[in-house]
SEMIKE-18410 format. One record per residue (C-alpha): x, y, z; residue in three letters; residue number from 0. Coordinates in nm, 2 decimals. Layout:
<recs>
(rec (X; Y; Z); 'ALA'; NUM)
...
</recs>
This chain:
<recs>
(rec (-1.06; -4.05; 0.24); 'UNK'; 0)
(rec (-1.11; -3.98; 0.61); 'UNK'; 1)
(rec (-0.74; -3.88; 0.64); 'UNK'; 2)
(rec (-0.75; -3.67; 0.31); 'UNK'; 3)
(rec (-0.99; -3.47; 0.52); 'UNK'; 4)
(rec (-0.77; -3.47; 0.82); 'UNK'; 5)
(rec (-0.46; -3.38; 0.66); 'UNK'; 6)
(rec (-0.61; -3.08; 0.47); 'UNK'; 7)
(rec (-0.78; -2.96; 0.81); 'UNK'; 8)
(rec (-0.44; -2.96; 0.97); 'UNK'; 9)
(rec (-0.27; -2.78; 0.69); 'UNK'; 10)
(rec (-0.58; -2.51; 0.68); 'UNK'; 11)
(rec (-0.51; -2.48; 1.11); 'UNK'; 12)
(rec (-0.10; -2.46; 1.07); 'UNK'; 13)
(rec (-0.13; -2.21; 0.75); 'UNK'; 14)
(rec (-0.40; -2.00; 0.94); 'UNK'; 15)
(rec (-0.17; -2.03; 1.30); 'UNK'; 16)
(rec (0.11; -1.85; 1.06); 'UNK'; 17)
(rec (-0.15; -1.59; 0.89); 'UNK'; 18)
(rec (-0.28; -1.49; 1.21); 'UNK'; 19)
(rec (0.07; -1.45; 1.44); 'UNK'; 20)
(rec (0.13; -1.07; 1.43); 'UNK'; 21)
(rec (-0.18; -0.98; 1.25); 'UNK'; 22)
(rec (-0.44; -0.74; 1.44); 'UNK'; 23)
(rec (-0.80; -0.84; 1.23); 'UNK'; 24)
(rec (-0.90; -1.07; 0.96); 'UNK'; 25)
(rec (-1.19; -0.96; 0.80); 'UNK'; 26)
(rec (-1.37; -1.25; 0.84); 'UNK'; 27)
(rec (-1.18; -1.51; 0.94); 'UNK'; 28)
(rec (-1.43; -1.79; 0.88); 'UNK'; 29)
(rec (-1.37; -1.65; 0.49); 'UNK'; 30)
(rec (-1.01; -1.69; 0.52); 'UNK'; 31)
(rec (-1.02; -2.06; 0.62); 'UNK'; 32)
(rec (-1.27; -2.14; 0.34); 'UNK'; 33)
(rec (-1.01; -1.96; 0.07); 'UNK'; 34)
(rec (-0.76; -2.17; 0.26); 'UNK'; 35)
(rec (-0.96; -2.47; 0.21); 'UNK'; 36)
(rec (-1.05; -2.43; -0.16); 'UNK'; 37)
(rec (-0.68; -2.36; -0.21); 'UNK'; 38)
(rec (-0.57; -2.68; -0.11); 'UNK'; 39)
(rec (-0.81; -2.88; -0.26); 'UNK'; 40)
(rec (-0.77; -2.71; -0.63); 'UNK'; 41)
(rec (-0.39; -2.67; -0.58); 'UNK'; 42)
(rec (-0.44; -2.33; -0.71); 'UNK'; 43)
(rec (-0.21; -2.03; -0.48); 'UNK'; 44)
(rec (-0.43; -1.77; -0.33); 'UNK'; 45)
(rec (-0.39; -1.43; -0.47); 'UNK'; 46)
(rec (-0.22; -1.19; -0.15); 'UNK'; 47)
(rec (-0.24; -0.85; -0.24); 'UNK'; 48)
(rec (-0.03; -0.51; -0.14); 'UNK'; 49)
(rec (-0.04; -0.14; -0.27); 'UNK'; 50)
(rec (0.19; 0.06; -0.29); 'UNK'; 51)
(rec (0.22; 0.42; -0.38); 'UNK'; 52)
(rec (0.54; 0.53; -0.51); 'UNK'; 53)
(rec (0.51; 0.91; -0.30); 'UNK'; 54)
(rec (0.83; 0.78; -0.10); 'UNK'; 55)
(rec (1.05; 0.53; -0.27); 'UNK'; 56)
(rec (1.27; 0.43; 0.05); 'UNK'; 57)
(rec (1.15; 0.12; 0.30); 'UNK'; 58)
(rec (1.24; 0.09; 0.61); 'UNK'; 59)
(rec (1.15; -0.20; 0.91); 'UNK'; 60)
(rec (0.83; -0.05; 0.95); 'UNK'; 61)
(rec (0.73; -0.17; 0.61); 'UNK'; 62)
(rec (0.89; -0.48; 0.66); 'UNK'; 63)
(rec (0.64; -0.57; 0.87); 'UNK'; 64)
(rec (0.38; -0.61; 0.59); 'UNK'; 65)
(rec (0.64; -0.73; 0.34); 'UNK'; 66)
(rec (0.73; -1.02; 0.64); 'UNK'; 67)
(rec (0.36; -1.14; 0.66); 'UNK'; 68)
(rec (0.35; -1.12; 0.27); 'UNK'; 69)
(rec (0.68; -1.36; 0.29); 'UNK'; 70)
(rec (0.52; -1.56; 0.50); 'UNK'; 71)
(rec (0.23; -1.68; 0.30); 'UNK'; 72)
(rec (0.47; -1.68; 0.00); 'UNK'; 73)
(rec (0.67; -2.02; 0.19); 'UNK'; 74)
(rec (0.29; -2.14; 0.25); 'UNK'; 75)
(rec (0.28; -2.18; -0.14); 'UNK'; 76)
(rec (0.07; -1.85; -0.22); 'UNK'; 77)
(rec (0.13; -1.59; -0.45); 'UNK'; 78)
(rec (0.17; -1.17; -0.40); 'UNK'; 79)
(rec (0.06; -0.95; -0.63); 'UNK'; 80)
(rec (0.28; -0.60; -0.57); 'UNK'; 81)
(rec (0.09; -0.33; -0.69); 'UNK'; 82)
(rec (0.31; -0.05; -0.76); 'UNK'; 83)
(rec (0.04; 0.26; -0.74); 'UNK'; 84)
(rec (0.17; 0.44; -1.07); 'UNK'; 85)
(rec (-0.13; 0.55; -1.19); 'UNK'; 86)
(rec (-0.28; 0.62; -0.80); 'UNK'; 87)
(rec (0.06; 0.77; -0.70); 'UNK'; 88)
(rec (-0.08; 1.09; -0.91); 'UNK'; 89)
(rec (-0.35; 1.18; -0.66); 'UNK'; 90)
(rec (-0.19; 1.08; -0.33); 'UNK'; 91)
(rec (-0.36; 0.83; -0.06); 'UNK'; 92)
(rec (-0.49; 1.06; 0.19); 'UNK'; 93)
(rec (-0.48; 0.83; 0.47); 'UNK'; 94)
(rec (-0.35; 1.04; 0.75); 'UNK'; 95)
(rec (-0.35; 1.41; 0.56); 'UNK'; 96)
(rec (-0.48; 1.68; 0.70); 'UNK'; 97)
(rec (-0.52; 1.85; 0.39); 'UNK'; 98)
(rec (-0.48; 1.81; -0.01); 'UNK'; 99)
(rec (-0.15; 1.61; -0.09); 'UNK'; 100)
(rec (0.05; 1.73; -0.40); 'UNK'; 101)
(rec (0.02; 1.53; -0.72); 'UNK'; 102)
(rec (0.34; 1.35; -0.82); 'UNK'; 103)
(rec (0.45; 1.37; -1.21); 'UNK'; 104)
(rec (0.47; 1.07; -1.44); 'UNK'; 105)
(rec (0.82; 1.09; -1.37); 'UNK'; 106)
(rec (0.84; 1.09; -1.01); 'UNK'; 107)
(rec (0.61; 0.79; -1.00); 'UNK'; 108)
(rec (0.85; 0.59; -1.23); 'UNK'; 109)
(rec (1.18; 0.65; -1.04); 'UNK'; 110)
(rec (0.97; 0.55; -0.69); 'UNK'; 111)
(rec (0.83; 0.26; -0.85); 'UNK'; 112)
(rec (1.20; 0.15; -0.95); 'UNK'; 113)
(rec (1.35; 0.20; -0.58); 'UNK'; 114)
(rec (1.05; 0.04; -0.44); 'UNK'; 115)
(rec (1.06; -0.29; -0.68); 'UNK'; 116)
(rec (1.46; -0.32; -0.58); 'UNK'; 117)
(rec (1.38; -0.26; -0.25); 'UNK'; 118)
(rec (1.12; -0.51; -0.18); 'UNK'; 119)
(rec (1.36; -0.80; -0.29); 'UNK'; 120)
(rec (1.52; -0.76; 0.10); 'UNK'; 121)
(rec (1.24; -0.94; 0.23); 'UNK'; 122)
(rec (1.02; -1.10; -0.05); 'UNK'; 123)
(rec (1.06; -1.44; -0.31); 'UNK'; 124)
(rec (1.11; -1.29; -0.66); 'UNK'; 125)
(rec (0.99; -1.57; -0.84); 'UNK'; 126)
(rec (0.68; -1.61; -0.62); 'UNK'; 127)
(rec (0.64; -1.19; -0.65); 'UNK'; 128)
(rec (0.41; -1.05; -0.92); 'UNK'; 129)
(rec (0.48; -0.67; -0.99); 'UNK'; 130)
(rec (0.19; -0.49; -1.17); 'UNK'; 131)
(rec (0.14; -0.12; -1.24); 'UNK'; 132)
(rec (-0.25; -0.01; -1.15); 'UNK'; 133)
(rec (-0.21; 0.22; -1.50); 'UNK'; 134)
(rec (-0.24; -0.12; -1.67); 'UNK'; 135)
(rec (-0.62; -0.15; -1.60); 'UNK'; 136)
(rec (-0.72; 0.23; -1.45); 'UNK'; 137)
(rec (-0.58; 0.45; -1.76); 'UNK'; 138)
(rec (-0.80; 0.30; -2.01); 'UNK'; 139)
(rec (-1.10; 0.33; -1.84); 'UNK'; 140)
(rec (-1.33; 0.50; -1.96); 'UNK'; 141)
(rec (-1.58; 0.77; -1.83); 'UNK'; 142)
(rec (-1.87; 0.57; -1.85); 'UNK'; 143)
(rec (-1.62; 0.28; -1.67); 'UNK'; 144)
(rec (-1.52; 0.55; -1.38); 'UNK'; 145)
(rec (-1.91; 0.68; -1.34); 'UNK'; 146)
(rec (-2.03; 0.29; -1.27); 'UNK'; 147)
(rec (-1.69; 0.29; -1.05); 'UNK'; 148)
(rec (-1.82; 0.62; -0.82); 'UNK'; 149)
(rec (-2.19; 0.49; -0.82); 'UNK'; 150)
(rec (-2.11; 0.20; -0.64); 'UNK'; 151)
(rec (-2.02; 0.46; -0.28); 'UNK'; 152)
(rec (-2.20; 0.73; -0.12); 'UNK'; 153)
(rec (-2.02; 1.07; -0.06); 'UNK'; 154)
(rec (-2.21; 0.97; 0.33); 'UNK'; 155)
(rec (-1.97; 0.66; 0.32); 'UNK'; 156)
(rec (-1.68; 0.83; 0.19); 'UNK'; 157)
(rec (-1.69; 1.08; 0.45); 'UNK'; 158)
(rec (-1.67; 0.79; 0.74); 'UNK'; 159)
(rec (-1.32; 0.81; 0.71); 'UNK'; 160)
(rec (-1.13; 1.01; 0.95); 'UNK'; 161)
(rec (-0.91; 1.22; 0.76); 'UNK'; 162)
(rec (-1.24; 1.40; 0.54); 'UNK'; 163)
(rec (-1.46; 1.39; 0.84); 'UNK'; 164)
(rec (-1.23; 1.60; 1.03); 'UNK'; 165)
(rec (-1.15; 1.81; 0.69); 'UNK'; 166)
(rec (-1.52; 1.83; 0.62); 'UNK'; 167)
(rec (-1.60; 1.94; 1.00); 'UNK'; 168)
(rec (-1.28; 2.23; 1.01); 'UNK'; 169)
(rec (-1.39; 2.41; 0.62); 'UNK'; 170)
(rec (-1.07; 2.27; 0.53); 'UNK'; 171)
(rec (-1.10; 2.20; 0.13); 'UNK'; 172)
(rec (-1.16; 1.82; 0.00); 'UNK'; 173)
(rec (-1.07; 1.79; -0.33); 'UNK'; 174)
(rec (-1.33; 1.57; -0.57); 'UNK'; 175)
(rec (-1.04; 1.36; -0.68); 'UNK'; 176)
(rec (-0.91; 1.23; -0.37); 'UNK'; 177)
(rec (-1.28; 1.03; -0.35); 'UNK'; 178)
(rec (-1.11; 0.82; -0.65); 'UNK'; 179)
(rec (-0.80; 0.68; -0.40); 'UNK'; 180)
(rec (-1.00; 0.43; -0.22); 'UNK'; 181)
(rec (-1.22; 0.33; -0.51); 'UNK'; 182)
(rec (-0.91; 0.30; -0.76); 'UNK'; 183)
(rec (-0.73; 0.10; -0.50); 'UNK'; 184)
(rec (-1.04; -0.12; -0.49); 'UNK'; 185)
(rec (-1.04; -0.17; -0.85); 'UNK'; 186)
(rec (-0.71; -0.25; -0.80); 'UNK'; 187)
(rec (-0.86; -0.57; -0.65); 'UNK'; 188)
(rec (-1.11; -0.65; -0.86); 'UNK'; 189)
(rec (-0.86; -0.61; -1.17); 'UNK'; 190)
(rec (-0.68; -0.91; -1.03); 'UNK'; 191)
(rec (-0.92; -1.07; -0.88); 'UNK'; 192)
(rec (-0.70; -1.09; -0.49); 'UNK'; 193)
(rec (-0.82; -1.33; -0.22); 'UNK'; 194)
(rec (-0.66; -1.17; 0.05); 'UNK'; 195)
(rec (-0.51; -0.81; 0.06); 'UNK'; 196)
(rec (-0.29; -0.67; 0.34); 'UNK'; 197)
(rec (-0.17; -0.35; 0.52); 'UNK'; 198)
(rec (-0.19; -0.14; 0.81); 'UNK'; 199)
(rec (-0.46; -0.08; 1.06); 'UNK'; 200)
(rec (-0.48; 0.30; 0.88); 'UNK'; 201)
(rec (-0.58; 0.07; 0.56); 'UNK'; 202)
(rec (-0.84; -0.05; 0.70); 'UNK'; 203)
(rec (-1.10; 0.12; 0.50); 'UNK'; 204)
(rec (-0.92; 0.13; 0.14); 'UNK'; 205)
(rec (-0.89; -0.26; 0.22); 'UNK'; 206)
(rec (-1.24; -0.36; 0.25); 'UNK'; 207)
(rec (-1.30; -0.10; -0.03); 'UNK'; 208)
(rec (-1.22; -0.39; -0.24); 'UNK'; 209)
(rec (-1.44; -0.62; -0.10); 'UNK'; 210)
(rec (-1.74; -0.35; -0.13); 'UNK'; 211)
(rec (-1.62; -0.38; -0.55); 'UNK'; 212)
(rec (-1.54; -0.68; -0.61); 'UNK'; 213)
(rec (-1.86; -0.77; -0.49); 'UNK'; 214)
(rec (-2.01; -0.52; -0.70); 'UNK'; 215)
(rec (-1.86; -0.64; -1.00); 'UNK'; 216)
(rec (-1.96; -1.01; -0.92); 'UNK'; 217)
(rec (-1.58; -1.16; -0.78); 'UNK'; 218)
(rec (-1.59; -1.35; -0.45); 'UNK'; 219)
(rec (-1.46; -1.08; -0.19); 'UNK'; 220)
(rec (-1.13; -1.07; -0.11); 'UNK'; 221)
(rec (-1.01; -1.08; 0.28); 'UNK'; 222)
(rec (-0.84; -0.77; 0.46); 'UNK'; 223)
(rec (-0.57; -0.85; 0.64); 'UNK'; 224)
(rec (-0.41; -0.59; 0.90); 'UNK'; 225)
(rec (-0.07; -0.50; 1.01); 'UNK'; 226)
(rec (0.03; -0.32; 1.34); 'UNK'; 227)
(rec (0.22; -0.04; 1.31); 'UNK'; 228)
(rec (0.53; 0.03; 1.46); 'UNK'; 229)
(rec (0.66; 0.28; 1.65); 'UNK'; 230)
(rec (0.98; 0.43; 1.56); 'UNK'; 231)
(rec (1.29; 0.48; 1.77); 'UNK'; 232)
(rec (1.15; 0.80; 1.94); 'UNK'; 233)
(rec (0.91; 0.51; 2.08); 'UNK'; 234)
(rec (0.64; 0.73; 2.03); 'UNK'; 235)
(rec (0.53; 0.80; 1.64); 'UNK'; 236)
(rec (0.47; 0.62; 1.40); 'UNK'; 237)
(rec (0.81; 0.48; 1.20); 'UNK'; 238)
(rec (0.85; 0.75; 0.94); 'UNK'; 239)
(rec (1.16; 0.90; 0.77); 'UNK'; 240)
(rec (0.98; 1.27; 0.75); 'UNK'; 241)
(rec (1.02; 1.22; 1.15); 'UNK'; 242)
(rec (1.39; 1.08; 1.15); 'UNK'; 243)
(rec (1.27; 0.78; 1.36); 'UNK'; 244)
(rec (1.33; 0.50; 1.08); 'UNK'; 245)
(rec (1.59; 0.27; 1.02); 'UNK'; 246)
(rec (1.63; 0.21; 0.62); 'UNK'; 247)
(rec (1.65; -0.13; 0.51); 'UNK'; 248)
(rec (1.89; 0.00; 0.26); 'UNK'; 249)
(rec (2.08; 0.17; 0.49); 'UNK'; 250)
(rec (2.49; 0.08; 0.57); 'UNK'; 251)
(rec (2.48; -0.25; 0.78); 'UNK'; 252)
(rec (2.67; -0.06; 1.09); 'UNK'; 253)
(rec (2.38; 0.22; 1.08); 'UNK'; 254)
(rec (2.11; -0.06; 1.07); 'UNK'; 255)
(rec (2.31; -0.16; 1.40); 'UNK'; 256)
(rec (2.38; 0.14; 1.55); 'UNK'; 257)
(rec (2.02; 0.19; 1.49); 'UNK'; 258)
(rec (1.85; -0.08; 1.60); 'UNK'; 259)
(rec (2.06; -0.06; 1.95); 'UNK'; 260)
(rec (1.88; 0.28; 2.03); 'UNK'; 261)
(rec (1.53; 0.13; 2.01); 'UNK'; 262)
(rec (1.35; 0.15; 2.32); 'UNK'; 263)
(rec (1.35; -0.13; 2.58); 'UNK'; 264)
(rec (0.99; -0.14; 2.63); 'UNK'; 265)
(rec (0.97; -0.19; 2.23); 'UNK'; 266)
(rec (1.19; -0.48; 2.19); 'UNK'; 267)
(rec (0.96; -0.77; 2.25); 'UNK'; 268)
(rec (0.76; -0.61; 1.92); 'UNK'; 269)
(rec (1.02; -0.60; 1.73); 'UNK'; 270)
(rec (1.16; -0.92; 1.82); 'UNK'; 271)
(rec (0.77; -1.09; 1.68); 'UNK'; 272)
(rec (0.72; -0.89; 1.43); 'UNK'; 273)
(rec (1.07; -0.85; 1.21); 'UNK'; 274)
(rec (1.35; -1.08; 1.39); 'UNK'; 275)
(rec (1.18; -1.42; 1.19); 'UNK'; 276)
(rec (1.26; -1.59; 1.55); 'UNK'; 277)
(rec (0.95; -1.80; 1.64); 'UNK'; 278)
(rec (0.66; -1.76; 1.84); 'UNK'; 279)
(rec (0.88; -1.99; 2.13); 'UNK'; 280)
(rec (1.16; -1.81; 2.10); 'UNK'; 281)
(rec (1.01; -1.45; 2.13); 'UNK'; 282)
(rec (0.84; -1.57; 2.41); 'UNK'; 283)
(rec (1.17; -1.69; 2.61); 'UNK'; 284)
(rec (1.33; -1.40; 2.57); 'UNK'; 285)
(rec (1.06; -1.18; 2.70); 'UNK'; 286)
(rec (1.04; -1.44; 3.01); 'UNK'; 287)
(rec (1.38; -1.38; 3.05); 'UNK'; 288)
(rec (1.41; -0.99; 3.03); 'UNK'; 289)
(rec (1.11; -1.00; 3.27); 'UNK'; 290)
(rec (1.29; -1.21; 3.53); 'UNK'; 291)
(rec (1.63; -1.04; 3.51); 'UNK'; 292)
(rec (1.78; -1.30; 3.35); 'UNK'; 293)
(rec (1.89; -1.12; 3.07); 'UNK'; 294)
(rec (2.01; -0.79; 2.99); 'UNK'; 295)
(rec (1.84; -0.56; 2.79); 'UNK'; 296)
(rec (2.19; -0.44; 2.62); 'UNK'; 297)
(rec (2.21; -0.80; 2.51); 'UNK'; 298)
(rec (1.90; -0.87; 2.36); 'UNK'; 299)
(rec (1.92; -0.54; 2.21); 'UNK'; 300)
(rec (2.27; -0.67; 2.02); 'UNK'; 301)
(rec (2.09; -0.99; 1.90); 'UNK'; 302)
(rec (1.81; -0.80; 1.79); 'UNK'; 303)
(rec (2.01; -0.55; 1.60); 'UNK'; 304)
(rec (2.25; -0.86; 1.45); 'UNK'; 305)
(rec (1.91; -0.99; 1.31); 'UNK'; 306)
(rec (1.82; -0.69; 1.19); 'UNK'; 307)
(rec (2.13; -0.59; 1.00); 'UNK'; 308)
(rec (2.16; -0.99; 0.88); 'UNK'; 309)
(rec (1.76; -0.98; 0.74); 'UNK'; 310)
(rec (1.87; -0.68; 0.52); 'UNK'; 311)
(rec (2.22; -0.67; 0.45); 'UNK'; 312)
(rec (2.34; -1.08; 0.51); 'UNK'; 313)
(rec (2.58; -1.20; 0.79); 'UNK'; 314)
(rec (2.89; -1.14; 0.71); 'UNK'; 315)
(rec (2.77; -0.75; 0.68); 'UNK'; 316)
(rec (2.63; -0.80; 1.00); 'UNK'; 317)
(rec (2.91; -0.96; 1.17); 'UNK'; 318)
(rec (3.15; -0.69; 1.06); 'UNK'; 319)
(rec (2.87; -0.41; 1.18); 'UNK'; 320)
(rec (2.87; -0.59; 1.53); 'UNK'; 321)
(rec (3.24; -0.61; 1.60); 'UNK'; 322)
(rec (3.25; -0.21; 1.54); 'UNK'; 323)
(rec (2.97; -0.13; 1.76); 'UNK'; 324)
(rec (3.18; -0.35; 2.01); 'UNK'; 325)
(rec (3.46; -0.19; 1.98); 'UNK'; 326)
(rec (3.36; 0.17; 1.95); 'UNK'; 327)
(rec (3.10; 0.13; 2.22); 'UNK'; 328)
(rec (3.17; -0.11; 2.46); 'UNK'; 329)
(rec (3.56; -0.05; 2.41); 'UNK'; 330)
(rec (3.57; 0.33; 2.36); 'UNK'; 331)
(rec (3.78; 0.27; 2.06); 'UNK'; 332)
(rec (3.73; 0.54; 1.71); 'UNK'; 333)
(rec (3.60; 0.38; 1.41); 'UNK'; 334)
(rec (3.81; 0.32; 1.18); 'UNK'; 335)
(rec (3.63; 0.48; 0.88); 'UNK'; 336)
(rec (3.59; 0.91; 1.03); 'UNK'; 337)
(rec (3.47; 1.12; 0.76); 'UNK'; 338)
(rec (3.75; 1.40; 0.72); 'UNK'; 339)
(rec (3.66; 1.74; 0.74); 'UNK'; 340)
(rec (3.89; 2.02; 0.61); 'UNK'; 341)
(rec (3.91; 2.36; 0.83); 'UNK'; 342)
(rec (4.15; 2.66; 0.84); 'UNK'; 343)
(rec (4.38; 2.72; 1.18); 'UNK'; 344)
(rec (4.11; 2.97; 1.31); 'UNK'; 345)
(rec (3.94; 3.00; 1.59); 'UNK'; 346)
(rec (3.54; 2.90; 1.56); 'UNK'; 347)
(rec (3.25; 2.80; 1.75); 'UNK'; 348)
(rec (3.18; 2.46; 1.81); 'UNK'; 349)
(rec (2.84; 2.52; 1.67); 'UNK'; 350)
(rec (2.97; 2.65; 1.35); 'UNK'; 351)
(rec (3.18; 2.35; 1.27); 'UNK'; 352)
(rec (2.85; 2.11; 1.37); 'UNK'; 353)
(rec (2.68; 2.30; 1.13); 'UNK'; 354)
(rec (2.94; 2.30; 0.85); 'UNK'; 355)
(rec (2.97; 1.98; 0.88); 'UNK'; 356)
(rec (2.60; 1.82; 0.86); 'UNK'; 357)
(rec (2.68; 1.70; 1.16); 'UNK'; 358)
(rec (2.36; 1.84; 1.28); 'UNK'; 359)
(rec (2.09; 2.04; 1.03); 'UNK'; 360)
(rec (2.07; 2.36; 1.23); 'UNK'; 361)
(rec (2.23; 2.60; 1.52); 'UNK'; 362)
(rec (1.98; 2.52; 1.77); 'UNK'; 363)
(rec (2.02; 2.19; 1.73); 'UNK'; 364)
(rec (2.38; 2.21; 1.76); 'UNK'; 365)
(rec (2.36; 2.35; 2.13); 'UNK'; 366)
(rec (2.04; 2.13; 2.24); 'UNK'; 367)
(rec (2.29; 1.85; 2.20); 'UNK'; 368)
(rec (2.62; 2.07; 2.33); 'UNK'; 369)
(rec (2.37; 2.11; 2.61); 'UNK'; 370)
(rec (2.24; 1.77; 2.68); 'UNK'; 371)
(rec (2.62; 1.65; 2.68); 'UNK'; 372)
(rec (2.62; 1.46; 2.37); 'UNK'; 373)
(rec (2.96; 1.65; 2.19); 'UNK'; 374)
(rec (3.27; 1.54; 2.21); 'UNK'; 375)
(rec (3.59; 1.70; 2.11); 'UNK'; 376)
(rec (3.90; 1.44; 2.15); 'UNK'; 377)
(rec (3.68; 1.24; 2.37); 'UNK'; 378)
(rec (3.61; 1.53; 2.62); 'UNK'; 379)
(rec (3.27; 1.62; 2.66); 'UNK'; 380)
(rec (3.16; 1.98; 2.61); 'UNK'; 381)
(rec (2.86; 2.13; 2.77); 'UNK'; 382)
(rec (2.90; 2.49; 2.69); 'UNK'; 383)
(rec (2.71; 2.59; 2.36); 'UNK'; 384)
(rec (2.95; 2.91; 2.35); 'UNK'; 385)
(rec (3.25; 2.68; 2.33); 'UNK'; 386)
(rec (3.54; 2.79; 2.08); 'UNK'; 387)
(rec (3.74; 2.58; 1.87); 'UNK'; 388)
(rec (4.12; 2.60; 1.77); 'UNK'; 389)
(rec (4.14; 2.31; 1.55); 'UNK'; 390)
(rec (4.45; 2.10; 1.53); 'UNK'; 391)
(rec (4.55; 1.85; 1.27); 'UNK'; 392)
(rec (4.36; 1.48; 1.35); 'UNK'; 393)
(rec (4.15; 1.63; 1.62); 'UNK'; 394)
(rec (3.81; 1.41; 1.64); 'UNK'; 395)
(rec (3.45; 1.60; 1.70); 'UNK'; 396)
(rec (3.21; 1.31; 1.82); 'UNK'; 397)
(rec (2.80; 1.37; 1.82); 'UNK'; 398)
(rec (2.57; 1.13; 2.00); 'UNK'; 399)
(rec (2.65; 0.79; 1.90); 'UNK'; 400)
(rec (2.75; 0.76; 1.58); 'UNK'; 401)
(rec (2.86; 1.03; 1.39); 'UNK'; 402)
(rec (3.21; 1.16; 1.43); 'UNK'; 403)
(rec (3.43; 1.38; 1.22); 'UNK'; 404)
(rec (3.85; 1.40; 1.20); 'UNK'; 405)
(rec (3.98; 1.74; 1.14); 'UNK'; 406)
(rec (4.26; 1.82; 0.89); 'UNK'; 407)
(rec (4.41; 2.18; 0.84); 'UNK'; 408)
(rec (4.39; 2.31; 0.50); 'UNK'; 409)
</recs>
């Protein structure tokens, strides 16, 4: 029996090596193991748990990096429960508001919830994925249900969160019903009875929520699990597509590319551990040798962005993306797909024709980037924001990297 005992203690220190890599707290750990443990012994999966609410229904890497760790314990034999936040989707978590977020319609929810179970099948097992909808167990509560639900917290606890703190200290309004996120997210854990649920540092507090209820309502607490969060390619903020910084993971496999080749240097070693799936070893060498000059940075950043692209849109997508970033950026060749973009044989301002067409969203922008030298007409920079046009049949406007336009006369 002695190495019955052995062999389960190994398994419980390789799974836990995998849970922890990436992850910035496990709340507690010594909890974790004994899940772990029981797990093994019962041959019964642990329950890993993630909410999500359907405000936004595209993912991009950022998300990935909670979907990867939820992977991960998938091929260690466990089982996610996907919470699609139908039901919670309605109020809006207010993580990170400053003020009152608008309540989606039924509707809204459902065509979210659709992207986002599509989606999710980038990164996630399907047949070791559970999808659940929180209206299941929260729309036939009843009042007496959601008083015992609000008795269990103190308005003193609620307002240790951040976001109502500050809300609470400025006059600005907090809505009644945005108390109900956290505790119906909760519930959400005590419906299924989770073991372990994950997210982002900001989740933090909605995560141990469900340990505070599941407690209350007699369940062995689940464990909280956080994420990092990533910065997006400004380097700076937070991943977000409301800030343009993302890269989709349903986006076109050359814009994952072209993409993932304008992240920051100093961000690369993070994105190589937390999204490339290389190994711990692996990460590690390649940070030695960026450190010691032995590689370039342009190079990691192409194997990065091949992983990248391969992770979400397969190989021979990413293959095809690579070549073209070769040749139109380290060649100076034209792609071979340019939008076409129909104008009359008159005379008009550079900025004008940006403008027209969406090749940037406003005027301003248009001569910021005149300005900053990143237009080119014909492959000849222009730097004056007053610069007029005569277009000619086939001639090729170029902005920044990646977007280019071919002109034909109509």
């Amino acid at each position: 029996m002695d190495h019955v005992v052995a062999d389960v203690e190994r398994e419980i220190a390789r799974q836990l090596e995998v849970i922890k890599r990436g992850a910035i707290e496990i709340i507690p750990e010594e909890e974790l193991v004994a899940k772990i443990r029981k797990s093994l012994q019962t041959g019964e999966p642990l329950r890993v748990k993630l909410g999500l609410d359907p405000s936004a229904p595209d993912i991009h890497v950022g998300h990935a990096v909670v979907l990867g760790k939820l992977r991960q314990l998938q091929d260690l034999g466990h089982i996610v429960q996907l919470v699609i936040g139908d039901f919670t989707g309605r109020i809006g978590d207010p993580t990170g508001k400053s003020e009152t977020r608008k309540q989606l319609t039924e509707e809204q929810v459902k065509e979210n919830a659709k992207s986002y179970e599509r989606q999710v099948g980038k990164v996630l097992d399907q047949a070791r994925t559970e999808i659940h909808f929180n209206s299941t167990w929260l729309a036939p509560l009843l009042f007496s249900d959601v008083v015992r639900l609000a008795s269990t917290l103190t308005v003193a606890r609620m307002l240790e969160r951040d976001e109502f703190q500050k809300r609470f200290t400025q006059g600005a309004p907090i809505s009644i019903h945005e108390f109900f996120y956290p505790l119906m997210q909760g519930y959400d854990s005590v419906a299924l009875k989770t073991d372990i649920e994950i997210g982002g540092t900001d989740q933090t507090f909605n995560l141990l929520m469900g340990r505070t209820l599941q407690k209350e309502y007699g369940l062995e607490p689940q464990i909280a699990l956080t994420m990092p969060i990533i910065e997006g390619l400004d380097g700076v903020q937070k991943m977000s597509k409301s800030l343009g910084n993302y890269i989709g993971v349903e986006e076109p496999a050359k814009e994952i590319y072209g993409k993932s080749m304008s992240i920051p240097d100093e961000l690369m070693v993070k994105y190589f551990d937390l999204l490339s799936g290389l190994t711990m070893d692996e990460v590690r060498h390649i940070e030695t040798a960026l450190q010691a000059g032995e590689m370039h940075p342009r190079d990691a950043k192409m194997r990065l962005a091949y992983l990248l692209t391969s992770r979400f849109q397969g190989s021979q997508e990413a293959d095809v993306a690579q070549a073209e970033f070769v040749r139109v950026f380290q060649k100076r060749a034209l792609p071979e797909d340019i939008p076409v973009f129909a104008v009359g044989q008159i005379e008009l301002s550079l900025v004008a024709l940006m403008v027209a067409a969406s090749l940037t969203p406003s005027n301003s922008e248009a001569r910021r980037l005149i300005m900053g030298g990143g237009v080119r007409v014909n492959g000849v920079q222009i730097s004056d924001s007053a610069h007029m046009l005569l277009p000619e049949e086939g001639m090729v406007v170029q902005v920044g990297k990646r977007k280019f336009i071919r002109l034909t006369i109509a």
